[in-house]
N, C-alpha and C positions, 0 to 999 in steps of 0.2 A: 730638476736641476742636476739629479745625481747623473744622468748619461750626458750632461751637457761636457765636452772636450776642453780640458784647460789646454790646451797647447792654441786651440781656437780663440777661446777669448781672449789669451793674450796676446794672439797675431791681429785681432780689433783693437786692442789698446795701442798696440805698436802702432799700425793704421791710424788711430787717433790722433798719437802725439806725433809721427811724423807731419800730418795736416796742418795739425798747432806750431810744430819746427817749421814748419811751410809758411804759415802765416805770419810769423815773427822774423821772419828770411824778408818780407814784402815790405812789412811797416819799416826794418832795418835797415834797407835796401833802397829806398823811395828816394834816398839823398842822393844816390850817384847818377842817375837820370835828371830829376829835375833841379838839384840844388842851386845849380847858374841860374837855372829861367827864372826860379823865382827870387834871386837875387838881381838880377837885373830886369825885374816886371816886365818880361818878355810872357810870363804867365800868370795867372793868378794862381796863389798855394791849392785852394782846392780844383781848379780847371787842371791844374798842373797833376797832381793826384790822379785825377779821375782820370785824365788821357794816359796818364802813365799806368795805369791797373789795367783797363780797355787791351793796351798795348803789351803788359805782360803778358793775359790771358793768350792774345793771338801770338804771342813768339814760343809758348810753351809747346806749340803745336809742331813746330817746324825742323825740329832735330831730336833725335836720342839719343847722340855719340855721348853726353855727356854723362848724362842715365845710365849710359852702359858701363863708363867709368866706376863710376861708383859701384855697381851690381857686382864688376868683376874685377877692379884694380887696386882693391884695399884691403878684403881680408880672403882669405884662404878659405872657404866653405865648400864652395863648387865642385864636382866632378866635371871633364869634359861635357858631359851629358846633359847639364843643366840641374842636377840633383843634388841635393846634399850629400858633401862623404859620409858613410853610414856612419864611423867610429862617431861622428858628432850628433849624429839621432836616435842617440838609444834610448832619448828621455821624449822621442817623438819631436824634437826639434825646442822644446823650450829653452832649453841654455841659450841656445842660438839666439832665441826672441828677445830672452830677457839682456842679451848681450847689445839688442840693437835698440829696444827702450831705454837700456842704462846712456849710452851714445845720443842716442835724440835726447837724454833727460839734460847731460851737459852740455850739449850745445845749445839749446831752448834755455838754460840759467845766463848761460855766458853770452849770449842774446842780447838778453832784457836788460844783464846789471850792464854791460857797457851803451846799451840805450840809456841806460840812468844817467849813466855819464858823460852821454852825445858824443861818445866815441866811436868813428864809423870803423868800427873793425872789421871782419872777414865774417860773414856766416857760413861760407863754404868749407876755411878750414875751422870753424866750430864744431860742422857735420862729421868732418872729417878727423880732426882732433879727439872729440867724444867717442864716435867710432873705434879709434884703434887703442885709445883710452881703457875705453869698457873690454875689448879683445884682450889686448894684453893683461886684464884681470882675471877676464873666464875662460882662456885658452892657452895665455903665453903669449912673450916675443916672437914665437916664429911663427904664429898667426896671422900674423899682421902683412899683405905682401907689399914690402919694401920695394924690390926694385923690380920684381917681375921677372920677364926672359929677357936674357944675355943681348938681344940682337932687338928687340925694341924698348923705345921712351915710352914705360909702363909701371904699375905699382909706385905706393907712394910718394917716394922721389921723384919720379921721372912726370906722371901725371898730375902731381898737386903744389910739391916744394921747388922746384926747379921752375914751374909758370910763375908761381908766386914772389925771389926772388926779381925775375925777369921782367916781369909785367909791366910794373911801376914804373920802371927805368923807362923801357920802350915807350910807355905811354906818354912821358915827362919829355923824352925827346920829342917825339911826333905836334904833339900839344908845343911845347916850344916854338917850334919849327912854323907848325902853322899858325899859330899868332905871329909871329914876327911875319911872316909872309903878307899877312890878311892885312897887319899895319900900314907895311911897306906897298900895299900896292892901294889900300885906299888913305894917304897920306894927305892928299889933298884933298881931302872931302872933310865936309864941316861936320865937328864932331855930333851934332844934334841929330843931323841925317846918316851919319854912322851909324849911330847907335839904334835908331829908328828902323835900321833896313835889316840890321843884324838880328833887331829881338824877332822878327818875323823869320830870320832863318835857323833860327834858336828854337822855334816852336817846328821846325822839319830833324834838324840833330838830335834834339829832345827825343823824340820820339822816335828815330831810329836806334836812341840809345834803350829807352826803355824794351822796345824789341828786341835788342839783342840781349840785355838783363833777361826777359823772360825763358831767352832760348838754352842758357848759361843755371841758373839758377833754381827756377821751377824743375828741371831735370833731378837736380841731388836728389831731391825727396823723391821725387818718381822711382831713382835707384834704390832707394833705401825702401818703401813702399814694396819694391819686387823682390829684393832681399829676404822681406818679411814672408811673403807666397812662396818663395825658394825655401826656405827654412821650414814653413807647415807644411811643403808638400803641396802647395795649389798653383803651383807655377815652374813649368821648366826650361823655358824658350831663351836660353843668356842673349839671343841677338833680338828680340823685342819686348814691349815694354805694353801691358794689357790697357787696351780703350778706356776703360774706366777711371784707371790709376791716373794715366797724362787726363781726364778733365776732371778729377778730384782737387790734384795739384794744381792745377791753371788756375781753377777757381780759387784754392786758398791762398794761391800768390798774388794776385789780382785784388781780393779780399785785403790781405794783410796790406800792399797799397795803396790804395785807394784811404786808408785810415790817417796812414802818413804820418812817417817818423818824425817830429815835428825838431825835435832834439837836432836829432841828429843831420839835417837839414841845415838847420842854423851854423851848424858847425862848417860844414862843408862849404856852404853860401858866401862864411862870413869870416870865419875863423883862421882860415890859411891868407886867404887874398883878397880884394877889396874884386870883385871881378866884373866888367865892364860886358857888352854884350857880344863884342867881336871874341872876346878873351872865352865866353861861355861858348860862344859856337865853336871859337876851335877846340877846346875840351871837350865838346860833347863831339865831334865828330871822331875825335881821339880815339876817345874811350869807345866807339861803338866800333869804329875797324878793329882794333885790337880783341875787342870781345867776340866779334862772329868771327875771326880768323879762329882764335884757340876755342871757341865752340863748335866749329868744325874738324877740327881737330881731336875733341875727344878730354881736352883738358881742364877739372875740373876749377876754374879759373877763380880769384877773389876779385869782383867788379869794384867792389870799397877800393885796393889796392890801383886799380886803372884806373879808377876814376879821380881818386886823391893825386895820383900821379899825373892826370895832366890838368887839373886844378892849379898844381904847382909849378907846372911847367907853362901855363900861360904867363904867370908871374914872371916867373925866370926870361922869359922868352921877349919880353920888352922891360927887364931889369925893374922892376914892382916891387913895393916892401911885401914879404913874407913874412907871416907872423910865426915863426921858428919853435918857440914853445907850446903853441898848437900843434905842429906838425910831431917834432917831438915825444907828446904824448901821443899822436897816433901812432908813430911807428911803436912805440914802446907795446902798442894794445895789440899792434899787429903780429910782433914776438913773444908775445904773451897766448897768442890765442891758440892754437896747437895744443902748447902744453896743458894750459888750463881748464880747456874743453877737455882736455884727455883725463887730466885728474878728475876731473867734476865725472868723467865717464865710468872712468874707475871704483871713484867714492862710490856710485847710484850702483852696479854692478857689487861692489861686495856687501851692502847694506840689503840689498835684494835678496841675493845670495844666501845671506844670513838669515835673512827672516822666515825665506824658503818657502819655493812652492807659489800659488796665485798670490797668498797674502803677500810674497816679496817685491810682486809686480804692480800691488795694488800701491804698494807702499813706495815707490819709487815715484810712479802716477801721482801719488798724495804730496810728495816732498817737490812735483814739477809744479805741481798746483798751487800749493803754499810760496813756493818763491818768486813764484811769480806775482802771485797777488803783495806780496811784502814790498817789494819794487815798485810796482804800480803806486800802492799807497804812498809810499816814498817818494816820487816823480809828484804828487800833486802839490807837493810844497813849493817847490819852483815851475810851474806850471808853464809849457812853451806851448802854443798854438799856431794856428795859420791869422793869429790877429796882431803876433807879436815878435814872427819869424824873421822880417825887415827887422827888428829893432837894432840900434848901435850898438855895435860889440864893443864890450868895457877893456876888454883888455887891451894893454896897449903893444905893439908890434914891437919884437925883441929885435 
C-alpha cells in the first residue's frame, strides 16, 4: 500500500461520488419528464420510470457541449493545452481533487435534503453551486470564471445564471401559448376523447422530454468526471469527453431514474396545478424544445426550472387555480440553491482541508455518506411511493 499514489485514490473517490451526484441528479430529476403523464394516467408511475431511464441512458449519448461547460466554463484550472496550471499541482493535483469531492459533497446533500422536502429544485446549479463553493475555499474568488471572455456568453453568468433566470419565463410562455392553442382548436371535441387522444400523445412528449433531460444533465457529471483526469494528469483533450466516462454517467443517470423520485413527482404532478392531458402535452413539448435548444448550445441548463415553468404556464394559459404557496416554496428553493450548494461546498472543503491529507478526503466521503443515510431514514416516516403518487393533495390552492 505504501507506493500506492494518493492523489490516485482520491481521483476514484472523486469518480465515485460524482456517479452517486449522477444518480441523485436521476431519481431528483425523474419529475420534470414524467410528472404530467403520471398525473394524468397517460403512464403508469413505474412504466413511466422505466421509459424515462431507457431514454436518459440514450440522450446522454448525443451531445457534449454541455460537458464541455462544465470541464471549461466554471473554474480556472486549465492551461490552453488541456493541462493543469502547474502553480496548482505542486501537491500532484490533490487540492484540485479534494476541491471537486468538496463541490460534489454539497450538491449530493443539497440533493437528497430538498428530495426530503419534494422540492424540485436545480441539481445543475447544486453541481454547480458546490463547485465554485468549495473553489472559492481552496483557491479564492478569482478562481471561479465568472464571466469568461469579453466577446462570448461564457463562465458562470453567461453559461448557468443568465439560462436560469430566463428559462422559466420562456418555458411559462411557450407552455401557455400552446395549451391555449391545443384548447382552442380542439374546443369541440368531447372532453373524454380529449383526454384519451392527448394521454397517447403524452406518452411521445414524455419521452422526448426525457431525452433531452439525459442529453442536458447526464453531461454535468461527465464534466466533472473529466475535471477529475484533468487534475491527476490522465486526461487532456478540453474538446472531448473519454468513452467510458459518458457510459459510466448514462448508466448512473438512468439508474438513479428508473428508482424515481417518488416525492418529488407528487409535487410537480399535483402541487402547482390540477393538470389535464392536453395541459401535460403541451408542457412536455415545452420543456423539451427549450431543453435541446440550450443543450445545444452549451448551456448548463436547470430542467426542474423549465419544466416547473411550463407546468405553470399550462395553468395560466387556460386561467386554472395555481396553488401559489407551492410554487412559492419552489422559487424560494431555487434561490436558495447556488448559495447553499456553495456553502455545503465550502463547509466539506475546509473540514477536508483541516483534517488533511487522504484522511481529509476520506472524511468528506464519510460525512456524504452519513447524510445521506440520515435523510433517507427521515423520508421513511412519510413514506411516498408509486402506490400513493395520485393521492389528493391536502393543501388547499391559495
Amino acid at each position: 500500500m505504501d507506493d500506492v499514489d494518493p492523489v490516485l485514490i482520491l481521483m476514484a473517490i472523486v469518480v465515485l461520488t460524482a456517479l452517486a451526484f449522477d444518480f441523485t441528479n436521476g431519481f431528483h430529476d425523474t419529475a420534470n419528464a414524467m410528472a404530467t403523464s403520471i398525473a394524468t394516467k397517460a403512464l403508469s408511475p413505474k412504466a413511466a420510470v422505466t421509459l424515462c431511464a431507457v431514454l436518459n441512458l440514450v440522450g446522454a449519448f448525443l451531445s457534449i457541449e454541455v460537458a464541455l461547460t462544465v470541464t471549461t466554463a466554471v473554474i480556472r484550472i486549465q492551461t490552453s493545452t488541456g493541462g493543469v496550471r502547474p502553480e496548482l499541482v505542486t501537491d500532484g493535483g490533490f487540492n484540485i481533487l479534494l476541491i471537486l469531492l468538496s463541490g460534489l459533497a454539497g450538491a449530493i446533500i443539497w440533493n437528497i435534503l430538498t428530495w426530503l422536502w419534494g422540492l424540485p429544485s436545480s441539481s445543475s446549479h447544486a453541481l454547480v453551486g458546490g463547485l465554485v463553493g468549495a473553489t472559492i475555499a481552496g483557491l479564492g474568488f478569482a478562481e471561479v470564471k465568472w464571466f469568461g471572455e469579453a466577446e462570448h456568453l461564457d463562465g458562470v453568468v453567461g453559461k448557468v445564471v443568465l439560462p436560469a433566470l430566463a428559462s422559466p419565463f420562456i418555458a411559462l410562455v411557450v407552455s401557455a401559448i400552446g395549451t391555449k392553442i391545443v384548447f382552442m382548436v380542439t374546443r369541440g371535441v368531447a372532453e373524454r376523447y380529449r383526454e384519451a387522444g392527448f394521454r397517447w400523445g403524452q406518452i411521445g412528449t414524455a419521452s422526448l422530454l426525457s431525452l433531452s433531460h439525459g442529453t442536458n444533465d447526464a453531461q454535468k457529471t461527465m464534466g466533472m468526471v473529466t475535471l477529475a483526469l484533468i487534475a491527476s494528469g490522465q486526461w487532456h483533450d478540453l474538446e472531448a469527453i473519454p468513452l467510458w466516462v459518458k457510459v459510466a454517467c448514462a448508466v448512473a443517470i438512468a439508474a438513479g431514474t428508473y428508482i424515481g423520485g417518488w416525492r418529488i413527482i407528487r409535487t410537480m404532478g399535483h402541487g402547482l396545478v390540477q393538470v389535464s392531458s392536453p395541459q401535460g402535452m403541451a408542457a412536455e413539448a415545452a420543456s423539451a424544445a427549450v431543453i435541446l435548444a440550450s443543450s445545444q448550445m452549451g448551456f448548463a441548463l436547470s430542467t426542474t426550472h423549465v419544466a416547473t415553468g411550463s407546468i405553470l404556464g399550462t395553468g395560466l394559459g387556460i386561467g386554472a387555480k395555481v396553488r401559489w404557496s407551492v410554487a412559492k416554496r419552489m422559487v424560494f428553493a431555487w434561490l436558495t440553491t447556488l448559495p447553499a450548494a456553495g456553502a455545503m461546498g465550502a463547509i466539506m472543503y475546509l473540514i477536508g482541508h483541516l483534517v488533511g491529507g487522504a484522511a481529509g478526503a476520506f472524511t468528506v466521503f464519510g460525512l456524504i455518506v452519513l447524510s445521506a443515510l440520515g435523510m433517507y431514514l427521515r423520508s421513511r416516516r412519510d413514506k411516498i411511493s408509486s402506490a400513493n403518487i395520485n393521492a389528493e393533495w391536502k393543501e388547499d390552492p391559495k
